[in-house]
N, C-alpha and C positions, 0 to 999 in steps of 0.2 A: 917746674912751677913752684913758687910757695905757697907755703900755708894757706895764706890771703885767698889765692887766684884758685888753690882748687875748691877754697869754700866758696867761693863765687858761683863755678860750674855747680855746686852740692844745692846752690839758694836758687839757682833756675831751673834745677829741676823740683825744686820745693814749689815753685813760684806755678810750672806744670799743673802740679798736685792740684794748688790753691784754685786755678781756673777749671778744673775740669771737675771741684768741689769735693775735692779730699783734703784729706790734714797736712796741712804744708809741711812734709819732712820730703827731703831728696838726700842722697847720694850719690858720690862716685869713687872708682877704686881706682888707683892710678900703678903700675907695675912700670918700674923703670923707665919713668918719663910720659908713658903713653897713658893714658885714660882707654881703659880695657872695659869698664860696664861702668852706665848713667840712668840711674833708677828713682822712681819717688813712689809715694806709700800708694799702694791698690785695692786694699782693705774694698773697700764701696764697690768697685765696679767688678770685683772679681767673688766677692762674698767669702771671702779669704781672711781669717783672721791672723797669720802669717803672710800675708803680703804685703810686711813692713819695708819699705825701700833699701834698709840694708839688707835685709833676707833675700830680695831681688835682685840687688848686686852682685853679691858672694856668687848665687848661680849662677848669672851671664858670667862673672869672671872664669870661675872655675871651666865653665864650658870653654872660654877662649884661649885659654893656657894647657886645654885638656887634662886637666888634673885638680882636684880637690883639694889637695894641699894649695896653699895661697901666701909662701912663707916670704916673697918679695912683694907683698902687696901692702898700700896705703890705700884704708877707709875711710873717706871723708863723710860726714853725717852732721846734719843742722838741729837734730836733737841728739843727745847722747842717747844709746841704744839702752834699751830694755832689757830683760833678765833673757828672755828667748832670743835675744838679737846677739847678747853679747854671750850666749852661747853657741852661737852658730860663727860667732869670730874667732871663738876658741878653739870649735871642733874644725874649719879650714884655716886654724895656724896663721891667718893674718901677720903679718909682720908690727904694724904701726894702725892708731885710728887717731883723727882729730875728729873732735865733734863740736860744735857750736851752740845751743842755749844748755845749759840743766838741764835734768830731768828731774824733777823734784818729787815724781808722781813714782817712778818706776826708775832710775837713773842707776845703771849699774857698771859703770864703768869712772867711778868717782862720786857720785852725789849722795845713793845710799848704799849701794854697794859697790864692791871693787874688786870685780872678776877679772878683770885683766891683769894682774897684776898678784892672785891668790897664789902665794907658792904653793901650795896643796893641791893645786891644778898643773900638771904636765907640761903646759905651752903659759907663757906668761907674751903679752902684747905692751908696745909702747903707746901711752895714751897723753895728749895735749888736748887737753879743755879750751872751752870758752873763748873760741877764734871768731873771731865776728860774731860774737852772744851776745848783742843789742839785737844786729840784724836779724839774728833767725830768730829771734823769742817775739822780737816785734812781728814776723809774718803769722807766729803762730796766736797771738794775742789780739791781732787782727782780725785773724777766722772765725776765732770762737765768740769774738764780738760779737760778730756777725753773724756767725752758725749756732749761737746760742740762746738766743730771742726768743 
C-alpha cells in the first residue's frame, strides 16, 4: 500500500473517533504488507489518558506478532504523536511512522521535538510528515469547531 492509502485507513478510523465523539486521531500499523492493528483515540469512553490511538495500536500489534519489539512495523497516525506516544514508538522499536497534520501543541516527532531521530536514544525511527495534512488537520479543526462552543 502507499503512503496515501494507508493514511486513508489511519482517517477512518479518525473518522470512528469523530462519530462516537472523541478527538479525531486514528491509526494503523501495517507489518509486511498486512495491516496487523486499526486503533483511534479512547481517552472519553475509557477515562484513560493514555488511550491515545497510537498507544492502542503498538499493543494489539505487539500482541499479534507476540513480541514487543515492533522492528518491521509502519505507524501510520493522522496527528503526529506526542511526547508519551513517541515514546512508546521508541521503547517497541517501530521501524518507520508517517503521520499527517502537526502537532503544534505537543508534536514530537518533527514539529517541536524530534525523538525519533535523537542519537542519544538507542533505536532512531524513520519519520515522513504531512501525508494528507489538509485532510487530517481539517477533521480535526472540524471537532473542535464544534466541540468547542
Amino acid at each position: 500500500m502507499t503512503n496515501d492509502e494507508l493514511m486513508g485507513l489511519a482517517i477512518q478510523e479518525a473518522i470512528t473517533a469523530k462519530n462516537a465523539g472523541e478527538v479525531p486521531i486514528g491509526a494503523v500499523i501495517e507489518i509486511d504488507g498486512r495491516i496487523v492493528a486499526s486503533r483511534h483515540n479512547e481517552r472519553e469512553p475509557t477515562n484513560d489518558p493514555t488511550a491515545h490511538a497510537e498507544i492502542l495500536a503498538i499493543r494489539d500489534a505487539a500482541k499479534f506478532v507476540k513480541n514487543w519489539r515492533l522492528e518491521k512495523a509502519t505507524l501510520v497516525v493522522t496527528l503526529e504523536p506526542c511526547p508519551m506516544c513517541a515514546g512508546a514508538i521508541w521503547a517497541s522499536r517501530v521501524k518507520k511512522v508517517i503521520w499527517g497534520a502537526p502537532n503544534m501543541e505537543a508534536g514530537s516527532l518533527g514539529s517541536l521535538y524530534n525523538f525519533g531521530v535523537d542519537p542519544r536514544l538507542n533505536h532512531q525511527v524513520e519519520i515522513i510528515g504531512e501525508v494528507r495534512s489538509l485532510e487530517c488537520s481539517g477533521l480535526l479543526s472540524d471537532f473542535f469547531a464544534v466541540n468547542r462552543q
